[in-house]
C-alpha positions in Angstrom: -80.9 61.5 163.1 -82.9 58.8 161.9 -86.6 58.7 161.7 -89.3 57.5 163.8 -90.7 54.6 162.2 -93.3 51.6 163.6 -93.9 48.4 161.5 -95.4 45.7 162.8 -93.9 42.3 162.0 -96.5 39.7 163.3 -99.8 39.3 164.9 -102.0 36.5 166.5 -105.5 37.5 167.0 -105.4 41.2 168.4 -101.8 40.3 170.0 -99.0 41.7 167.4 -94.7 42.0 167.2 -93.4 45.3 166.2 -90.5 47.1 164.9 -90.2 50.5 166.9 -87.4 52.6 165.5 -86.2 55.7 167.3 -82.9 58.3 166.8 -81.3 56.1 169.4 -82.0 52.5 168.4 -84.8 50.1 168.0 -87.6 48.5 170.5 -89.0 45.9 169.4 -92.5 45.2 170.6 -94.0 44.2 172.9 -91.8 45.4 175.3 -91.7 46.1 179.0 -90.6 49.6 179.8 -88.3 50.1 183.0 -89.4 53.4 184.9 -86.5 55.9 185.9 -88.3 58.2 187.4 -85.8 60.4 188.7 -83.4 59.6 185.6 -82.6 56.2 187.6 -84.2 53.0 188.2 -83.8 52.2 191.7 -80.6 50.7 192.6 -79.9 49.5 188.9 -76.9 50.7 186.8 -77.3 51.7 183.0 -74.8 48.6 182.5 -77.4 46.5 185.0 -80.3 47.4 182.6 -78.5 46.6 179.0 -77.4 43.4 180.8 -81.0 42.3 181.5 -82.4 43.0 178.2 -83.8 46.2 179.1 -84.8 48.4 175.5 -85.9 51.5 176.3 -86.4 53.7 179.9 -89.3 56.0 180.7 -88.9 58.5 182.7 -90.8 61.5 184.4 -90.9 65.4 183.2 -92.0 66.5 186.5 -89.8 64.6 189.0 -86.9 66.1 186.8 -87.6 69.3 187.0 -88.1 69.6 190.6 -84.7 67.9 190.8 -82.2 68.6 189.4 -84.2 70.8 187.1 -84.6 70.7 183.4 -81.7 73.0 182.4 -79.4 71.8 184.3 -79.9 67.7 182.2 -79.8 69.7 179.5 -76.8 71.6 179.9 -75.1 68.9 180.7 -75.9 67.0 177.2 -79.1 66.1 177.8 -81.1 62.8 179.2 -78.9 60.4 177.6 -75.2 62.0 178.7 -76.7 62.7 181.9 -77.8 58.8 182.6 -75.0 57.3 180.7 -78.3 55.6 178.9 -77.7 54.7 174.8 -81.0 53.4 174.4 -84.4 55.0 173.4 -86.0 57.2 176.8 -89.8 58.0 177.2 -90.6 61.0 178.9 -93.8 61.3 181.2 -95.6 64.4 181.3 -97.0 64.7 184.9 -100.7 64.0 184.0 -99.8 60.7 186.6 -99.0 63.7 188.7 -102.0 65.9 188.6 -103.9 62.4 190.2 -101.3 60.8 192.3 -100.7 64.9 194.2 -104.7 65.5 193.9 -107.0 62.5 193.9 -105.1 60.2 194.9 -103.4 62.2 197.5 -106.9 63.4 198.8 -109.1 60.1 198.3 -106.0 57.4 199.5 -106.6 55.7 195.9 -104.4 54.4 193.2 -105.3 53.9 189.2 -106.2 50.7 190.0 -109.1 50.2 192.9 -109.2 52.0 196.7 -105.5 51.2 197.8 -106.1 50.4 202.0 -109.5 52.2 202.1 -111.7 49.3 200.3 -114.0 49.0 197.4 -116.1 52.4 197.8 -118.6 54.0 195.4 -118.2 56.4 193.2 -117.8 59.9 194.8 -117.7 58.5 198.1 -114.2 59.8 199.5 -112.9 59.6 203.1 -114.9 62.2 205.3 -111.9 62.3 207.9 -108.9 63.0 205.3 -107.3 66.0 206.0 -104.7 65.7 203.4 -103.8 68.8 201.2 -104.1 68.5 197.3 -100.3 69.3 196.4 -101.7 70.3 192.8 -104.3 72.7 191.2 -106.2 72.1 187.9 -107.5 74.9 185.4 -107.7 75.2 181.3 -104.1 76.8 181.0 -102.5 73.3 182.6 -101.6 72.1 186.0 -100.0 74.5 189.0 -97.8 72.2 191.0 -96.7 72.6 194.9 -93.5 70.9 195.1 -93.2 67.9 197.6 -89.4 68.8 198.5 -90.0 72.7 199.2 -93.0 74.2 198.6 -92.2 75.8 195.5 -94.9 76.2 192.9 -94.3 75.5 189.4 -97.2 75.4 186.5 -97.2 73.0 183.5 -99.1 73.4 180.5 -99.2 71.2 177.1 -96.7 73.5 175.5 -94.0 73.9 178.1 -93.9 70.3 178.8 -93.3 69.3 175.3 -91.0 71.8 175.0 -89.3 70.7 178.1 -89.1 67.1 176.9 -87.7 68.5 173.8 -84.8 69.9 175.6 -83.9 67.0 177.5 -83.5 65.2 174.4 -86.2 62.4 175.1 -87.7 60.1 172.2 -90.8 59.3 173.0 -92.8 62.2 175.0 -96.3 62.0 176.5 -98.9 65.0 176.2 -100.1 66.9 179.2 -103.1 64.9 180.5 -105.6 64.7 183.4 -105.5 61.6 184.8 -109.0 60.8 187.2 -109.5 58.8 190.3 -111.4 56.0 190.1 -113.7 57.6 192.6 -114.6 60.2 189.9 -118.2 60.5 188.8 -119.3 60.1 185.2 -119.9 63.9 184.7 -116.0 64.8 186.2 -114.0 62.1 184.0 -116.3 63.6 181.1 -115.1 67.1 181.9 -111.5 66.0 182.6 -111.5 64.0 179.6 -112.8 67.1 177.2 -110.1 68.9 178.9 -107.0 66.6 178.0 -108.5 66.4 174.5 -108.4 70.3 174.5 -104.5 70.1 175.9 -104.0 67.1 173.3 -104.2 69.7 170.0 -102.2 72.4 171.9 -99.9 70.3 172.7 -99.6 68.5 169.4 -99.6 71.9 167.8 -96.0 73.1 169.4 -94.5 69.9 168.8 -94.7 70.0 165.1 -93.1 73.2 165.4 -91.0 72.7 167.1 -89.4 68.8 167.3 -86.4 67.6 165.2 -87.0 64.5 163.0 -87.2 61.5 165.0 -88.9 62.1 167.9 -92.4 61.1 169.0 -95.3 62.5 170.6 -98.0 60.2 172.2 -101.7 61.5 173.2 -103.4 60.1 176.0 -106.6 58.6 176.0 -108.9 59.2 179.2 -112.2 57.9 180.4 -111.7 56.3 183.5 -114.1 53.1 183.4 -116.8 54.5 181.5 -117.2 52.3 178.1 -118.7 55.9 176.2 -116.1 57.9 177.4 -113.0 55.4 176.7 -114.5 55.1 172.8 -115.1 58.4 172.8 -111.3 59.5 173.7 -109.9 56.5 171.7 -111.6 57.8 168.2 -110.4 61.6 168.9 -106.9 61.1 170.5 -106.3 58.4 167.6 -107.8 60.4 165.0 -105.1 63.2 165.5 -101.7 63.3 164.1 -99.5 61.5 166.9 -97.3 59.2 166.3 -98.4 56.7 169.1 -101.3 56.4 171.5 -101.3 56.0 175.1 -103.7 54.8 177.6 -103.9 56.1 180.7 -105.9 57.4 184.0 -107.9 55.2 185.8 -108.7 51.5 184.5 -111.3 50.8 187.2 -111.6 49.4 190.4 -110.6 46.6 190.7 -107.4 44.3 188.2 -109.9 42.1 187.2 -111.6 45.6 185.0 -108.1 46.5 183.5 -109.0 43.9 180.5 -112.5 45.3 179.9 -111.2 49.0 179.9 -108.5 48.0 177.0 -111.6 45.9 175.2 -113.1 49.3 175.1 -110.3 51.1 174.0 -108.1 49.4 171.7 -110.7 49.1 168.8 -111.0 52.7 168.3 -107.4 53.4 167.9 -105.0 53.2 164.6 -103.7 49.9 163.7 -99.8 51.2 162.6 -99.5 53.7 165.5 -97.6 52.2 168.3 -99.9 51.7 171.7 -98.7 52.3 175.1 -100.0 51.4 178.5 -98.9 54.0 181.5 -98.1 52.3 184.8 -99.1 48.9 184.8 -97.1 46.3 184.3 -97.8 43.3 186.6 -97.1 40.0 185.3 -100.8 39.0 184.9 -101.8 42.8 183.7 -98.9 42.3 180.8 -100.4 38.5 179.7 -104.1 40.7 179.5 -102.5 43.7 177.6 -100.3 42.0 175.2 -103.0 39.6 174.3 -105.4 42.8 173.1 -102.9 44.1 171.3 -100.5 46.7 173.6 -97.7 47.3 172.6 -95.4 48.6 175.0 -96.2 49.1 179.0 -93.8 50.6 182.2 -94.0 49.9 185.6 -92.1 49.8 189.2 -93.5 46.4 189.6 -90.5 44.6 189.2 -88.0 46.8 191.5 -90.8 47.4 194.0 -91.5 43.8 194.7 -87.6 43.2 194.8 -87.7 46.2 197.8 -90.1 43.6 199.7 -87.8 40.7 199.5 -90.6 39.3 196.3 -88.6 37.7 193.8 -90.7 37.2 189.9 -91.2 33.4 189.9 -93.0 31.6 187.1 -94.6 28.5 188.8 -95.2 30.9 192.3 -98.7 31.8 193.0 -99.5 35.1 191.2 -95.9 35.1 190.0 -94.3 35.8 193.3 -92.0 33.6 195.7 -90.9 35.6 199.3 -87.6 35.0 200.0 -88.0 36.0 203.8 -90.4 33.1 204.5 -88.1 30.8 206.9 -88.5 27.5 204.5 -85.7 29.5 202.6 -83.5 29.5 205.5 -81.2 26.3 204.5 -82.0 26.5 201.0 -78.9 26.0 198.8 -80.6 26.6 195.6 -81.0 29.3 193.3 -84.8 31.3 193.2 -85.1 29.7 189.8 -83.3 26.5 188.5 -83.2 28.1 184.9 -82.7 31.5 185.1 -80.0 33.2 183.3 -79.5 35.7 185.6 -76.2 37.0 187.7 -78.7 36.5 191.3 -78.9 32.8 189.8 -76.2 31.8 188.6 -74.2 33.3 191.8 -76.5 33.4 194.9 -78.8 30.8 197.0 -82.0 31.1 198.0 -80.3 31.0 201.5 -77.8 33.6 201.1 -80.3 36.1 199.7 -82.5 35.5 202.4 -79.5 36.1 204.6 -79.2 39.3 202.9 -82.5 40.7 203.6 -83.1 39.5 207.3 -79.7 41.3 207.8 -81.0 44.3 205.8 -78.0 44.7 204.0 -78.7 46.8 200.6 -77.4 44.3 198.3 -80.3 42.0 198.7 -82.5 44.8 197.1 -80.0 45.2 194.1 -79.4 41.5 194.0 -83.7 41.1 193.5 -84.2 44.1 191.6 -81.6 42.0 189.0 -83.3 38.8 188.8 -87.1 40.3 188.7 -85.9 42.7 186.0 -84.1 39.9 183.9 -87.8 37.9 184.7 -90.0 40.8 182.7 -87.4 41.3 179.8 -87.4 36.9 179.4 -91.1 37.2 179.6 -91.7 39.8 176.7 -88.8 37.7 174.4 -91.1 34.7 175.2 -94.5 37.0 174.3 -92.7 38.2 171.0 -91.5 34.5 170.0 -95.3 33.1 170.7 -96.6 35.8 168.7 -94.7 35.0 165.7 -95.2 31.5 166.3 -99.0 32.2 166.5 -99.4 30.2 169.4 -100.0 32.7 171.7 -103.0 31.6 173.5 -101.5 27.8 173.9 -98.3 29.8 175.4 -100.1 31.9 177.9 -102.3 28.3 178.8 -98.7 26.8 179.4 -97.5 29.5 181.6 -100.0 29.7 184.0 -100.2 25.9 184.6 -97.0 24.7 183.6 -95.2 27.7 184.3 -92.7 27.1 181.7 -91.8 30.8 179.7 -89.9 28.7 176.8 -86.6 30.4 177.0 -84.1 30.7 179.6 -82.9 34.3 178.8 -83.3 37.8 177.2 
């Protein structure tokens, strides 16, 4: 099996290229990280995602054990047989879990501001929610309610890893506690002692227990708190992982995801690999990349394409509709120089067509195009990076909206 290694290769300013090598291949960095939660991503075939560029998939240690369960993947050859997937695969842990079945469940929030319910303060939640946490918290780890039958099932830092371990995953992600953005200063301080607590135990089974060439990550917490985010960057980086990732709430509002990473980044290790969990918007990658992330996932791209939102580089905020009716009688493609099978084969028209009629190729048809959009836009990142013309790139993007190459 060959080792994990991480080099980087380039920088400009805090933005740098890397070298990520894993047992099954290398990413290089920075790279955009397709989510397959369920050991899929939605309506994409492993042949789809090689096609597009796609390096590496992450996917969710929960979700898979609720279905189909954890020994079944594994009996069956593990995560890579199982998804006919050759690449490197991240492995969640379920700390996204512990919020999105608790807090967020509870409070109708995301990582990212109030969802529907508005800007509120902090430790103001709805006073008419009725809505049952599906998930309970204590120092052993997290006791789960499952969503499909009411079974209950507890996760701790060292049966996670282990389980990660068994699906044959590259990249796994400690047992966190993720925090709403709701959270007061004194909860996101407890949580966050708490996943640093879970972050040795956890790091203690997996050098027992992992082959060469696999990677654990720890998770830095803090929610928007500048103390707290330093705090968790020096201790989670100060430990023996072999990457860092930054999770939990980034504030509340996009416009504070910036000022949580210029918090953060500082304190952690320059030749450890960085990772940012679940966000992944065009404009959030521009603000990561340029502070030096390395690698982030998201269901941006296939959930916009569920919408009928096709990635555009000269749309406002990235995004051209393909149900709006001046599409109607267009006989062009949703970009002149994309690369793309959508492109090269459908009109603006026809996929239009497609979605009015809901007919379940339009989805696949969109979720191809936007995904071929993220991988050309980190190619473009990687080449302005070595370039060191980042900055002048970016500038050039958001006015021009020119990428500088026309495929993966």
């Amino acid at each position: 099996m060959r080792p994990f290694r991480f080099h980087i290769t380039a920088r400009d300013g805090q933005a740098r290229t890397g070298r990520l090598q894993t047992a099954h291949g290398v990413i290089e960095t920075p790279a955009f990280v397709p989510v397959a939660t369920w050991a899929a991503v939605q309506v994409l075939s492993a042949a789809d995602l090689q096609r597009a560029g796609a390096q590496v998939l992450i996917t969710n240690a929960y979700h898979l054990h609720l279905q189909p369960g954890g020994t079944v993947i594994r009996d069956l050859g593990g995560l890579h047989t199982f998804m006919g997937w050759s690449g490197p695969i991240m492995i969640d842990s379920g700390g996204f879990q512990i919020f999105s079945l608790g807090a967020g469940r509870t409070q109708g929030v995301g990582k990212v501001g109030t969802g529907s319910s508005g800007k509120r303060r902090k430790n103001e939640f709805p006073k008419t929610n009725r809505v049952r946490p599906l998930v309970r918290v204590d120092e052993d780890g997290a006791e789960f309610i499952s969503y499909l039958d009411g079974s209950r099932y507890r996760f701790t830092p060292e049966n996670v890893v282990e389980a990660s371990l068994d699906l044959g995953a590259d990249l796994i992600m400690a047992l966190d506690e993720c925090t709403s953005p709701l959270h007061s200063y004194e909860r996101t301080r407890e949580s966050l002692a708490r996943t640093h607590r879970w972050a040795l135990r956890a790091l203690d089974v997996f050098r027992r227990l992992a082959p060469e060439g696999r990677a654990l990550f720890g998770i830095v917490q803090g929610g928007d708190y500048e103390d707290l985010r330093r705090e968790s960057s020096r201790f989670i980086g100060g430990l023996d992982f072999d990457g860092v990732a930054v999770g939990g709430s980034l504030g509340q509002s996009k416009a504070d995801i910036g000022q949580v990473l210029k918090w953060t980044v500082p304190g952690l290790p320059e030749g450890k690999p960085r990772h940012l969990l679940g966000i992944g918007w065009v404009e959030d990658v521009l603000t990561a990349v340029s502070l030096g992330i390395d690698l982030q996932d998201c269901v941006a791209p296939t959930l916009l394409a569920r919408t009928g939102t096709f990635l555009h580089k000269r749309e406002k905020r990235f995004r051209l509709r393909i149900r709006n009716r001046e599409h109607r009688r267009a006989d062009r493609p949703v970009e002149e120089d994309c690369t793309c099978p959508t492109c090269r084969t459908c009109s603006r028209a026809y996929l239009r067509h497609l979605f009015m009629a809901g007919e379940p190729l339009a989805v696949h048809l969109a979720s191809v195009h936007n995904l071929y959009f993220m991988e050309t836009l980190m190619a473009s990142l990687r080449k302005a990076i070595r370039e060191r013309r980042l900055a002048r790139w970016i500038e050039d993007l958001l006015t021009k909206g020119s990428l500088g190459l026309t495929k993966p």
